[in-house]
PDB file of N, CA, C and O in Angstrom, chain B, residues numbered from 101:
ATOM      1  N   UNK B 101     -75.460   6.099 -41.013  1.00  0.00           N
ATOM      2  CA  UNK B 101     -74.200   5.566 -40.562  1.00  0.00           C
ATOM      3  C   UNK B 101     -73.493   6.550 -39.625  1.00  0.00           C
ATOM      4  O   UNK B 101     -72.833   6.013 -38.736  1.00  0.00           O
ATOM      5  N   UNK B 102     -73.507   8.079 -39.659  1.00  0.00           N
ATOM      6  CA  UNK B 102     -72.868   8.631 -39.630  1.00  0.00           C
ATOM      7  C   UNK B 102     -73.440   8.848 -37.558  1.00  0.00           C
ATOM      8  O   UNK B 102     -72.687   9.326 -36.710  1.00  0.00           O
ATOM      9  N   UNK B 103     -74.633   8.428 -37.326  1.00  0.00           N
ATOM     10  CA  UNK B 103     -75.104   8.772 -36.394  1.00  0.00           C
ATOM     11  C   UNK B 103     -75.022   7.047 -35.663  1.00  0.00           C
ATOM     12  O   UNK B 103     -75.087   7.069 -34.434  1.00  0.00           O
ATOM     13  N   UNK B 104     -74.903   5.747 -36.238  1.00  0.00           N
ATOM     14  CA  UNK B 104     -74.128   4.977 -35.711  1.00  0.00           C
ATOM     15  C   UNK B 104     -73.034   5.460 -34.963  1.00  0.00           C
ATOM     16  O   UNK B 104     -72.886   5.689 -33.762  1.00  0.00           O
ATOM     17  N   UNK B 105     -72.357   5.553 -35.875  1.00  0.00           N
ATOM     18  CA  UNK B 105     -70.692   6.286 -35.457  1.00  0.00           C
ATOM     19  C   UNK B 105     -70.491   6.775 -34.338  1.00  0.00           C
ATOM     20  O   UNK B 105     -69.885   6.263 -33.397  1.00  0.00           O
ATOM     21  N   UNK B 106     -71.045   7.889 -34.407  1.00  0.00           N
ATOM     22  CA  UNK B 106     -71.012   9.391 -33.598  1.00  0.00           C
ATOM     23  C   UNK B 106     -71.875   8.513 -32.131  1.00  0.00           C
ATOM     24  O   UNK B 106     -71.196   8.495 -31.105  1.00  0.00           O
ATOM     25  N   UNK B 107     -73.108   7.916 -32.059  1.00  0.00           N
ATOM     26  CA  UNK B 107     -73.926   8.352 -30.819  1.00  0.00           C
ATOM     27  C   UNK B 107     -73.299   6.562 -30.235  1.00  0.00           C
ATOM     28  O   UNK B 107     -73.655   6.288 -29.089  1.00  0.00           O
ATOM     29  N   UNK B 108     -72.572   5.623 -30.860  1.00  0.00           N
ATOM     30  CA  UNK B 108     -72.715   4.626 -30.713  1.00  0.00           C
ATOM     31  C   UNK B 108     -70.913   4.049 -30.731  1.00  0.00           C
ATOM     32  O   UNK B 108     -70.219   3.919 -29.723  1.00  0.00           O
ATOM     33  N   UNK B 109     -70.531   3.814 -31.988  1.00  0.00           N
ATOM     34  CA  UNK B 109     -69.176   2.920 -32.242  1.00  0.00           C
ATOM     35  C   UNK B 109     -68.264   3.819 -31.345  1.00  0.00           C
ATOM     36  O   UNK B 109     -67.613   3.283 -30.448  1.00  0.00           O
ATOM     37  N   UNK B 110     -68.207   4.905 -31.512  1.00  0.00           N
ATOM     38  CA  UNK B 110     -67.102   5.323 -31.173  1.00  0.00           C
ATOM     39  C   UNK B 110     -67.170   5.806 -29.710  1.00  0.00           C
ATOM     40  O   UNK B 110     -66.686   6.821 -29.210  1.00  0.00           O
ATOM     41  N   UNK B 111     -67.807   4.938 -29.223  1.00  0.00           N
ATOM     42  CA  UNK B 111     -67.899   5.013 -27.569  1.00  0.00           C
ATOM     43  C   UNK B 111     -67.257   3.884 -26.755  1.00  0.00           C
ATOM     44  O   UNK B 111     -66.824   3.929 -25.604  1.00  0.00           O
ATOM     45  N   UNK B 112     -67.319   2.306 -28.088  1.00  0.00           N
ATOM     46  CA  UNK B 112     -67.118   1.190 -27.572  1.00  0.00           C
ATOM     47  C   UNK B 112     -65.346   1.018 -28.371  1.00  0.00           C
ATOM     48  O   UNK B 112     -64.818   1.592 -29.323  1.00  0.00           O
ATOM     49  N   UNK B 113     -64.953   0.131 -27.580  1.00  0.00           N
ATOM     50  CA  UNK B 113     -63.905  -0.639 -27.827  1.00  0.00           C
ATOM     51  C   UNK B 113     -64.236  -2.307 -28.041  1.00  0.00           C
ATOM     52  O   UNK B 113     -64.465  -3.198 -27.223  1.00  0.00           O
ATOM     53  N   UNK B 114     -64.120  -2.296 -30.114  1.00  0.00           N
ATOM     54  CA  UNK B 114     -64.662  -3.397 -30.349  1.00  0.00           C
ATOM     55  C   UNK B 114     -63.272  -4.690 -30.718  1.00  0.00           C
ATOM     56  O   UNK B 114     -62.267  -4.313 -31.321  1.00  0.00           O
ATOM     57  N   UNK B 115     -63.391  -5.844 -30.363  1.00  0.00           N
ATOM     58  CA  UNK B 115     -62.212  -6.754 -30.116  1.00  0.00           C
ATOM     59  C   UNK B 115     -62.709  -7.656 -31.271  1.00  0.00           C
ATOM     60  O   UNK B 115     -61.842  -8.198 -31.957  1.00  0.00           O
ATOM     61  N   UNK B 116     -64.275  -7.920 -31.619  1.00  0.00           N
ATOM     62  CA  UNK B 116     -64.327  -8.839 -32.618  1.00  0.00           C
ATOM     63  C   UNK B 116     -65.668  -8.255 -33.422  1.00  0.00           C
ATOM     64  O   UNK B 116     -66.427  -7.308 -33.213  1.00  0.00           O
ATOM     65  N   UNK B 117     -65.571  -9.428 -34.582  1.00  0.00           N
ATOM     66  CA  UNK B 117     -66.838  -9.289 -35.574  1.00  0.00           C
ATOM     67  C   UNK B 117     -68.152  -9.319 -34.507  1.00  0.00           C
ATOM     68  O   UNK B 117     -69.063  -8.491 -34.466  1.00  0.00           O
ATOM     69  N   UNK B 118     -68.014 -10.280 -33.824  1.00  0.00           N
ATOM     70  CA  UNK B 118     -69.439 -10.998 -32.824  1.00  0.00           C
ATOM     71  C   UNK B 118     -69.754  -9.362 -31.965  1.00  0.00           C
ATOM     72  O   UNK B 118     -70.825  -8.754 -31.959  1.00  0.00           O
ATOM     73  N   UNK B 119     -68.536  -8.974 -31.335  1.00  0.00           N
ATOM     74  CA  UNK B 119     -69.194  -8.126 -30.416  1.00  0.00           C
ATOM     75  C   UNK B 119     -69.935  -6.535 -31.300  1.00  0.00           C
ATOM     76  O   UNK B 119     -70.918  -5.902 -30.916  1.00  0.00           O
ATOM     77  N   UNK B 120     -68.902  -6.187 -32.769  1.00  0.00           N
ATOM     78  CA  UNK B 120     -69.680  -5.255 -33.364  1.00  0.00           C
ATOM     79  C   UNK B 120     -70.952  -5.268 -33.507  1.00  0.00           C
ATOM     80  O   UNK B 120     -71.630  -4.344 -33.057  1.00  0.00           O
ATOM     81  N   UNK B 121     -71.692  -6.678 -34.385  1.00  0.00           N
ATOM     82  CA  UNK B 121     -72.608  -7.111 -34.635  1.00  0.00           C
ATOM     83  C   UNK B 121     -73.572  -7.087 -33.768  1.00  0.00           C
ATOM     84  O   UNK B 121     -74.582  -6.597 -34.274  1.00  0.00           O
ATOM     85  N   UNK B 122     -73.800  -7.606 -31.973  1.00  0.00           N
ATOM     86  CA  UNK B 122     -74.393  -7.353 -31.225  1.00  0.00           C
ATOM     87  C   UNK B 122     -74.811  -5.852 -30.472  1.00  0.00           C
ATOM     88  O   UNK B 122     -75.838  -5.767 -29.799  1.00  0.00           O
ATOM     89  N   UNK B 123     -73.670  -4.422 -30.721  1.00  0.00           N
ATOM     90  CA  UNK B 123     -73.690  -3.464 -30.297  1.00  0.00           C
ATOM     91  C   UNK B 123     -74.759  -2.904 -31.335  1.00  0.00           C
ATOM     92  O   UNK B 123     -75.882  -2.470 -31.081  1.00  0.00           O
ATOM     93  N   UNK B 124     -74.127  -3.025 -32.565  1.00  0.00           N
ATOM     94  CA  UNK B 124     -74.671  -2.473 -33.674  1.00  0.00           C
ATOM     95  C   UNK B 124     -76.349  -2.861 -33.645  1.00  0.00           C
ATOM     96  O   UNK B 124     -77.156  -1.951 -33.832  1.00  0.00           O
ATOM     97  N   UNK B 125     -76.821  -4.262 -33.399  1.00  0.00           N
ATOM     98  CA  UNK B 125     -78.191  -4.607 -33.312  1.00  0.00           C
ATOM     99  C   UNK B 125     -78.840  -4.248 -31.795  1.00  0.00           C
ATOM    100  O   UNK B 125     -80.039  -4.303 -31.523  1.00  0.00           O
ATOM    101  N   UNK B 126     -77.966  -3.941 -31.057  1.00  0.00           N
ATOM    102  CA  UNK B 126     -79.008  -3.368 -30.062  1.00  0.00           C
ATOM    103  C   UNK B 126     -78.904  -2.253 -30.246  1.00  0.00           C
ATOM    104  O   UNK B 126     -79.725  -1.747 -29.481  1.00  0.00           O
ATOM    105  N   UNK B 127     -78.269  -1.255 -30.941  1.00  0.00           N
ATOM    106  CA  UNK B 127     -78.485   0.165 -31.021  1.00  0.00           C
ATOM    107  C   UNK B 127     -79.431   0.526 -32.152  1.00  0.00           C
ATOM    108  O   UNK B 127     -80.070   1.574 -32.062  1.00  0.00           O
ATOM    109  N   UNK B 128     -79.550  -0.163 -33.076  1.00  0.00           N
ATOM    110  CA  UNK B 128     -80.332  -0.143 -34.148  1.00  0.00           C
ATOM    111  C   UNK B 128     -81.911  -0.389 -33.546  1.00  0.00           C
ATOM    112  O   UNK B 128     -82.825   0.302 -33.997  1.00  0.00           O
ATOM    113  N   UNK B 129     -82.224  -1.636 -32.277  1.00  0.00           N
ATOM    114  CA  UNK B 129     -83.510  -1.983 -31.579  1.00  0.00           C
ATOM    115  C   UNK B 129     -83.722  -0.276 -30.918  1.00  0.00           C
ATOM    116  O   UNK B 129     -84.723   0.440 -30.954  1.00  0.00           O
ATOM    117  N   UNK B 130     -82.553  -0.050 -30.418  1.00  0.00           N
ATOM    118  CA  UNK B 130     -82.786   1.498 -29.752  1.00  0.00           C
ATOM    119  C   UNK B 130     -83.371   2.459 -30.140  1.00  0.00           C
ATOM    120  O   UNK B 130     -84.250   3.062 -29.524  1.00  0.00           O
ATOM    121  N   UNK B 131     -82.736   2.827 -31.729  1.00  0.00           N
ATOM    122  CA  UNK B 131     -82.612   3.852 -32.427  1.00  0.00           C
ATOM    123  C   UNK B 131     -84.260   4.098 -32.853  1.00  0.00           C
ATOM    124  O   UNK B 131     -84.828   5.189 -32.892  1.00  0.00           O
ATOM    125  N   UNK B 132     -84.858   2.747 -33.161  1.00  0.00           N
ATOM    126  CA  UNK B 132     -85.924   2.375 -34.264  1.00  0.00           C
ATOM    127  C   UNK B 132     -86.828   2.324 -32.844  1.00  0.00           C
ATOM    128  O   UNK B 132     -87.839   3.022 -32.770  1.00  0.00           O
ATOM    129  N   UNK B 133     -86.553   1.747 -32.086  1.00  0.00           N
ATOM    130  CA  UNK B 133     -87.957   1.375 -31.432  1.00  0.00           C
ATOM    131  C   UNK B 133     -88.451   2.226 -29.870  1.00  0.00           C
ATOM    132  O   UNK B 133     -89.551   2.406 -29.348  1.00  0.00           O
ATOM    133  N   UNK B 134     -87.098   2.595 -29.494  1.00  0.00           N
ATOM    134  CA  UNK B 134     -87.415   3.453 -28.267  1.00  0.00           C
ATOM    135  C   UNK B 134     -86.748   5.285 -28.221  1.00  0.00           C
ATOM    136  O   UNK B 134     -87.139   5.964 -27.272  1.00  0.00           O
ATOM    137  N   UNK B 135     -86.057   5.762 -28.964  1.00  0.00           N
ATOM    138  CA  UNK B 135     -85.537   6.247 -29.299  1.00  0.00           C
ATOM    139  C   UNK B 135     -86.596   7.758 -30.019  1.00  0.00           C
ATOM    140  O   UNK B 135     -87.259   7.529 -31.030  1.00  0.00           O
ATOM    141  N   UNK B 136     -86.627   8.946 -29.497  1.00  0.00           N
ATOM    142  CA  UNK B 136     -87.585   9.885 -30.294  1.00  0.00           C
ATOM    143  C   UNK B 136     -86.578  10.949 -30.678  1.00  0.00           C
ATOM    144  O   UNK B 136     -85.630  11.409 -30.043  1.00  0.00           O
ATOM    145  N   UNK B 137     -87.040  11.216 -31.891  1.00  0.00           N
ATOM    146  CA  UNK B 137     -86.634  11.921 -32.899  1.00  0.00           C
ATOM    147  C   UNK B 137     -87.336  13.142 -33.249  1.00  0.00           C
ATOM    148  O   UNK B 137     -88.526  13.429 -33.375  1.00  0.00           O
ATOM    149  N   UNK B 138     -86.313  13.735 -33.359  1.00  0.00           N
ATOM    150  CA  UNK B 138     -86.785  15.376 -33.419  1.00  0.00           C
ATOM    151  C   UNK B 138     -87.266  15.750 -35.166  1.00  0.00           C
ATOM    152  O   UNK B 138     -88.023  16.675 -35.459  1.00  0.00           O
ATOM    153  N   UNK B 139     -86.864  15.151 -35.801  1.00  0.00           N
ATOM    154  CA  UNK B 139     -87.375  15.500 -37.596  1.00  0.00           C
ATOM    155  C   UNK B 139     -88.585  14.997 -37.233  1.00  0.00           C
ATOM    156  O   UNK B 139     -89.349  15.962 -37.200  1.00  0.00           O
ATOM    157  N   UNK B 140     -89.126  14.075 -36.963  1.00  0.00           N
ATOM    158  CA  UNK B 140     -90.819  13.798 -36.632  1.00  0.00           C
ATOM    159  C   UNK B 140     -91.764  13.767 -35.634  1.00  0.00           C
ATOM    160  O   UNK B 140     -92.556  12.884 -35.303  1.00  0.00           O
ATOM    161  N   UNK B 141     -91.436  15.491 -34.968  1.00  0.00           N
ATOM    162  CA  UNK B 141     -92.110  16.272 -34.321  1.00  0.00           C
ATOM    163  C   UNK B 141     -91.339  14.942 -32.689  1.00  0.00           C
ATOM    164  O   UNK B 141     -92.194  14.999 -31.805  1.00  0.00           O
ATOM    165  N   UNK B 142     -90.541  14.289 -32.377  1.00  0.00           N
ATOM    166  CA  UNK B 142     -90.115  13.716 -31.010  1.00  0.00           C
ATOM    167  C   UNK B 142     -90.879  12.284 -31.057  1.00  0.00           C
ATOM    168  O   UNK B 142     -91.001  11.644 -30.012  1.00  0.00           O
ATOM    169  N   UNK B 143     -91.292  11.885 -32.052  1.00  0.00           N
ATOM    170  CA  UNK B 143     -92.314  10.625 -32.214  1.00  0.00           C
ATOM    171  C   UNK B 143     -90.860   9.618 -32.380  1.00  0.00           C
ATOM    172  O   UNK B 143     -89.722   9.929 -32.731  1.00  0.00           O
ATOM    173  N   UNK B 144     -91.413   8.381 -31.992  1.00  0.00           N
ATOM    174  CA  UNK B 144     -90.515   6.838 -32.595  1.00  0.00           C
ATOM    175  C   UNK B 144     -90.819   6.478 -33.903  1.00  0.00           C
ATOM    176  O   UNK B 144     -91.902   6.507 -34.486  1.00  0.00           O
ATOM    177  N   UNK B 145     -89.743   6.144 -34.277  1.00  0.00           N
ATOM    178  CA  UNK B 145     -90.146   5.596 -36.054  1.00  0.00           C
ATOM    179  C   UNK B 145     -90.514   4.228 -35.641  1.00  0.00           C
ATOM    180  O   UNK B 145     -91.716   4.371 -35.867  1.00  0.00           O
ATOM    181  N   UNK B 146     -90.450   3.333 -35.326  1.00  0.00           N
ATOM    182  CA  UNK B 146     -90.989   1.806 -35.099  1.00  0.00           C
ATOM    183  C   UNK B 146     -92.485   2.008 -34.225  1.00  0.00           C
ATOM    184  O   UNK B 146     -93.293   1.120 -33.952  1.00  0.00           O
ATOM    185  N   UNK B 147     -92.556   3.297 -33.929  1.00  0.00           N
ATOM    186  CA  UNK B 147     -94.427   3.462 -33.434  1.00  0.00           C
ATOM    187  C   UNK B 147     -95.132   4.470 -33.945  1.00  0.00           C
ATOM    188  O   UNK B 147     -96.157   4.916 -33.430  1.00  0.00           O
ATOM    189  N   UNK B 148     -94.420   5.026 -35.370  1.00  0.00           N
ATOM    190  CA  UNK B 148     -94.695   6.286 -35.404  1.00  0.00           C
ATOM    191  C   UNK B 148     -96.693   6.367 -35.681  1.00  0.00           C
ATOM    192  O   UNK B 148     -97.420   7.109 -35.021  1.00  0.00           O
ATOM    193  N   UNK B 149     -96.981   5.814 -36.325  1.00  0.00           N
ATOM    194  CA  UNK B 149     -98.886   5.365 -36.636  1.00  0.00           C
ATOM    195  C   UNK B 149     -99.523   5.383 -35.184  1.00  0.00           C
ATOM    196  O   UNK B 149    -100.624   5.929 -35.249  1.00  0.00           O
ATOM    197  N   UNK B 150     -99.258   5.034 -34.083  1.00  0.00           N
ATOM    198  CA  UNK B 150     -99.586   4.609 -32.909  1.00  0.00           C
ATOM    199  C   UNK B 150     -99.443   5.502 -32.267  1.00  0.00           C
ATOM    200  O   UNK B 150    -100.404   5.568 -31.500  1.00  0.00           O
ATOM    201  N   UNK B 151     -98.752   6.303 -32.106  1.00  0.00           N
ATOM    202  CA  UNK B 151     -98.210   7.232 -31.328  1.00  0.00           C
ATOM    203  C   UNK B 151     -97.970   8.882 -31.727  1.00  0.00           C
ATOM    204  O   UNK B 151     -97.136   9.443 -32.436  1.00  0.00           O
ATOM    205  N   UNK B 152     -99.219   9.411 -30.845  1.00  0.00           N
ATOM    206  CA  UNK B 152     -98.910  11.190 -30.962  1.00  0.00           C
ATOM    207  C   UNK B 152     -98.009  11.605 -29.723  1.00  0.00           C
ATOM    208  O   UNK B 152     -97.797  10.896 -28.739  1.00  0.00           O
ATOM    209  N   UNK B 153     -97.399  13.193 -30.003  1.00  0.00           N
ATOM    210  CA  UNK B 153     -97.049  13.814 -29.323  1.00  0.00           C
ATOM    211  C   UNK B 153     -97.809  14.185 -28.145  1.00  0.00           C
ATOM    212  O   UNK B 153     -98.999  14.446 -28.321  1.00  0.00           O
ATOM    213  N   UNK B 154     -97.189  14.274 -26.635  1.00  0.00           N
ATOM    214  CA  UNK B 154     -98.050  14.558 -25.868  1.00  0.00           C
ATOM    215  C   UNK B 154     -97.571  15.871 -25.265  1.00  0.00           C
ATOM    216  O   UNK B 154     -96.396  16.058 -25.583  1.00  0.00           O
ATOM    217  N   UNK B 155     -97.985  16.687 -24.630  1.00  0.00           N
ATOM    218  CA  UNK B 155     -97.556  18.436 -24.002  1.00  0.00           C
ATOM    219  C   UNK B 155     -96.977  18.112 -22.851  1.00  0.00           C
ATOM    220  O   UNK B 155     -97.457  17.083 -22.376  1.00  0.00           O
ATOM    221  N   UNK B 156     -96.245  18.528 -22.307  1.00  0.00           N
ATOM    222  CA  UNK B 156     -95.836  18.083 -20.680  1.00  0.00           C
ATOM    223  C   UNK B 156     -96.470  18.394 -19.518  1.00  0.00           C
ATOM    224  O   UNK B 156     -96.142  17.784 -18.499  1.00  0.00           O
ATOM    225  N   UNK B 157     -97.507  19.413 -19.468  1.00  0.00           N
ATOM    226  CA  UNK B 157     -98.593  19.181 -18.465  1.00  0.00           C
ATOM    227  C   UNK B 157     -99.328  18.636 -18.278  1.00  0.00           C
ATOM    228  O   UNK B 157     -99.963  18.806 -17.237  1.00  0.00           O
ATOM    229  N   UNK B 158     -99.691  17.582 -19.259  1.00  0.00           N
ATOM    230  CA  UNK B 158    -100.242  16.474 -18.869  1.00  0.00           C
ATOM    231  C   UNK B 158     -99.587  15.188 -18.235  1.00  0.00           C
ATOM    232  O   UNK B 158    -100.288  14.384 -17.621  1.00  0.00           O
ATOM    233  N   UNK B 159     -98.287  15.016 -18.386  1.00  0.00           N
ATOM    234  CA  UNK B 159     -97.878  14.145 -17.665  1.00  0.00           C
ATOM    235  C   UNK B 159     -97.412  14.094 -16.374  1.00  0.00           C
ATOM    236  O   UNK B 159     -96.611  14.907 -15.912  1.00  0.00           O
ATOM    237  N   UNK B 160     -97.856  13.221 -15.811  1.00  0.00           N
ATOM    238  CA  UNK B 160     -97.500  13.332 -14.223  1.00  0.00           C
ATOM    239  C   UNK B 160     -97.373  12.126 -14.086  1.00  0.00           C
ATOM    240  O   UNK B 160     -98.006  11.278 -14.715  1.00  0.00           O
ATOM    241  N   UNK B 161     -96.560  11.929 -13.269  1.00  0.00           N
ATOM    242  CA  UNK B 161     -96.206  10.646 -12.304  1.00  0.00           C
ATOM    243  C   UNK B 161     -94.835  10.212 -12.249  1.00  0.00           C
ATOM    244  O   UNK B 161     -93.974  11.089 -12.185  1.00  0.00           O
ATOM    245  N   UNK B 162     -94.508   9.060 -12.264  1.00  0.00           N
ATOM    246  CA  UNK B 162     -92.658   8.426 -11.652  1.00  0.00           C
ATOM    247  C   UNK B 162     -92.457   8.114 -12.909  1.00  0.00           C
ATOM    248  O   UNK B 162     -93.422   7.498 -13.362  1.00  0.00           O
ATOM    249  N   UNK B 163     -91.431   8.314 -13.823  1.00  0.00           N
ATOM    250  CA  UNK B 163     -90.556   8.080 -14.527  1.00  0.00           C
ATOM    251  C   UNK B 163     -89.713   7.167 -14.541  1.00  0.00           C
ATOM    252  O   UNK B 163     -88.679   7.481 -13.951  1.00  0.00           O
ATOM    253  N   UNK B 164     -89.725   5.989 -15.045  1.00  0.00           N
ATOM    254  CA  UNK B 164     -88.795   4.975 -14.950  1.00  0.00           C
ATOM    255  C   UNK B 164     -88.404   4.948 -15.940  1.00  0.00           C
ATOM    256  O   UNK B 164     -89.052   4.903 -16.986  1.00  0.00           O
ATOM    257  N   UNK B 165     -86.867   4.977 -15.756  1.00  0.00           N
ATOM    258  CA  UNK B 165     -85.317   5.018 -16.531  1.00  0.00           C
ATOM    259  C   UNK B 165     -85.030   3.434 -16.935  1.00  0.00           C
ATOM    260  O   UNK B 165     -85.116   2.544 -16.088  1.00  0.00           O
ATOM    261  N   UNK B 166     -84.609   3.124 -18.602  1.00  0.00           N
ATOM    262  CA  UNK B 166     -83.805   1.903 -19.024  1.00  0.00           C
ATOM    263  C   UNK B 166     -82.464   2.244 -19.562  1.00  0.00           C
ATOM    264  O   UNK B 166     -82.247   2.931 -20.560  1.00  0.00           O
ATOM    265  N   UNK B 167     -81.657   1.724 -18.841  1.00  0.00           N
ATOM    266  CA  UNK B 167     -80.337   2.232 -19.581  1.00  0.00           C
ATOM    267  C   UNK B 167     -80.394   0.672 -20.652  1.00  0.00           C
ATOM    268  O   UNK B 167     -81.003  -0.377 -20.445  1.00  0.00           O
ATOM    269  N   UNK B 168     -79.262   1.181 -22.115  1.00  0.00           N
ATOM    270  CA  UNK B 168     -78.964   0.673 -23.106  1.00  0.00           C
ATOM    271  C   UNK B 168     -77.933   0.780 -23.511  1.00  0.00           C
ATOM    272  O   UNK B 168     -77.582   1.959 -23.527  1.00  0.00           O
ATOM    273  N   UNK B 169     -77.084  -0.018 -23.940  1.00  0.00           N
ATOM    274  CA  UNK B 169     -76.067  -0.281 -24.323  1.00  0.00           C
ATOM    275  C   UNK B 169     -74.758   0.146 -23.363  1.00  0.00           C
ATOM    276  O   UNK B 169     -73.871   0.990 -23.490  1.00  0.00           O
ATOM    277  N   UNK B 170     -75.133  -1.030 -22.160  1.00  0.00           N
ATOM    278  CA  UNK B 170     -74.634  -0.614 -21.079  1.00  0.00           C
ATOM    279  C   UNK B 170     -74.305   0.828 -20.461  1.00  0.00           C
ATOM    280  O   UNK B 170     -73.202   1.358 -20.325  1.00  0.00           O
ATOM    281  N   UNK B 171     -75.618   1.326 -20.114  1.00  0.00           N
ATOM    282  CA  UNK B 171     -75.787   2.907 -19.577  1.00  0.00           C
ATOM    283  C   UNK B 171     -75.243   3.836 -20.852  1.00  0.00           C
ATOM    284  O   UNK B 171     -74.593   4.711 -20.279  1.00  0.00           O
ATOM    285  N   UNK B 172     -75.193   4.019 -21.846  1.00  0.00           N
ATOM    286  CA  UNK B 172     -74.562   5.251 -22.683  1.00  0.00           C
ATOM    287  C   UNK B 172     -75.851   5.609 -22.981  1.00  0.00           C
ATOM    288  O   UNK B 172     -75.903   6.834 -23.091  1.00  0.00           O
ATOM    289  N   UNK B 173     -77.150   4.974 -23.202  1.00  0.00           N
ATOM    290  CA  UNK B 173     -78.365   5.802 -23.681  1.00  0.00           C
ATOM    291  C   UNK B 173     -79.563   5.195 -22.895  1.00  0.00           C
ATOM    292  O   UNK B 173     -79.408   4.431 -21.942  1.00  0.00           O
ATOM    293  N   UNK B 174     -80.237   5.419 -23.161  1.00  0.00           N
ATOM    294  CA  UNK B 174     -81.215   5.982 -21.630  1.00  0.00           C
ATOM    295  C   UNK B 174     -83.048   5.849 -22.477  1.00  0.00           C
ATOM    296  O   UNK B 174     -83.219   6.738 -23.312  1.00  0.00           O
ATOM    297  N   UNK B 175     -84.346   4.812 -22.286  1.00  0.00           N
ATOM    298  CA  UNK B 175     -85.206   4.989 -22.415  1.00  0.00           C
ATOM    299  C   UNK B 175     -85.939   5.661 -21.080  1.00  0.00           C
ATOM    300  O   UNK B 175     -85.484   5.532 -19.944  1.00  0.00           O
ATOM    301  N   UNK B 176     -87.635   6.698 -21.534  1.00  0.00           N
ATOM    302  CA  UNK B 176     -87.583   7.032 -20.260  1.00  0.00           C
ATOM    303  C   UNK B 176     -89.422   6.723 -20.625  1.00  0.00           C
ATOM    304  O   UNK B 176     -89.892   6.942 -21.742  1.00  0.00           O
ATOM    305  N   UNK B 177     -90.123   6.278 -19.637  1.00  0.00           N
ATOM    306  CA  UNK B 177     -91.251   6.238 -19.471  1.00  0.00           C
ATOM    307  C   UNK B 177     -92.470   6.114 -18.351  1.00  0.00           C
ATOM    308  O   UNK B 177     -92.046   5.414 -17.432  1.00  0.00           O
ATOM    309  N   UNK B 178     -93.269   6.365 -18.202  1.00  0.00           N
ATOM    310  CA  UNK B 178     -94.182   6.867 -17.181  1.00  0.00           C
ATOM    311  C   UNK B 178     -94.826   5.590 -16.486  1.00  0.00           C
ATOM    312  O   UNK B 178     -95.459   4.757 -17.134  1.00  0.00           O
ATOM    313  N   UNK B 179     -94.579   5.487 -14.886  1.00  0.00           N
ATOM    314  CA  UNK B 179     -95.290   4.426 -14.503  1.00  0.00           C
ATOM    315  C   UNK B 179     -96.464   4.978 -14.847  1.00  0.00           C
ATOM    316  O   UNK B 179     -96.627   6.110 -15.302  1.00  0.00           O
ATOM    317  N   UNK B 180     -97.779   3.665 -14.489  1.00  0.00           N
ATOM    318  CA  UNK B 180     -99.336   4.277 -14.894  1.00  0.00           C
ATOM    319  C   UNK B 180     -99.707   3.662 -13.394  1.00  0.00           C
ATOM    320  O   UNK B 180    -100.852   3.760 -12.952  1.00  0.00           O
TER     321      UNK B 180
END
């Protein structure tokens, strides 16, 4: 909750139940599915089985940016 709060609510100015509910579920799609986390070595918890850590000299190429929750957070991933 406490990282709701902090990385999320208290950025928005909420007017109703409907609009909490929608912030709250796309930050939660964020948090869980695109989102890497440092307690499990920078891996996603919604891919964590699927997905190892990679070193940064191996990656090369263009980086394409998704902003979320209208630009406050940011997915980032590698064209191929």
């Amino acid at each position: 909750m406490g990282t709701l709060k902090r990385e999320c609510c208290d950025h928005f100015f909420v007017f109703s139940q409907q609009e909490l509910h929608r912030i709250v579920k796309e930050f939660a799609a964020y948090y869980n599915q695109l989102r890497a986390h440092q307690g499990i070595e920078q891996r996603i918890p919604g891919r964590f089985k699927e997905q190892r850590p990679q070193t940064s000299h191996k990656l090369k190429g263009k980086v394409i940016v998704t902003p979320h929750l209208n630009g406050l957070h940011h997915s980032y991933t590698y064209a191929h």
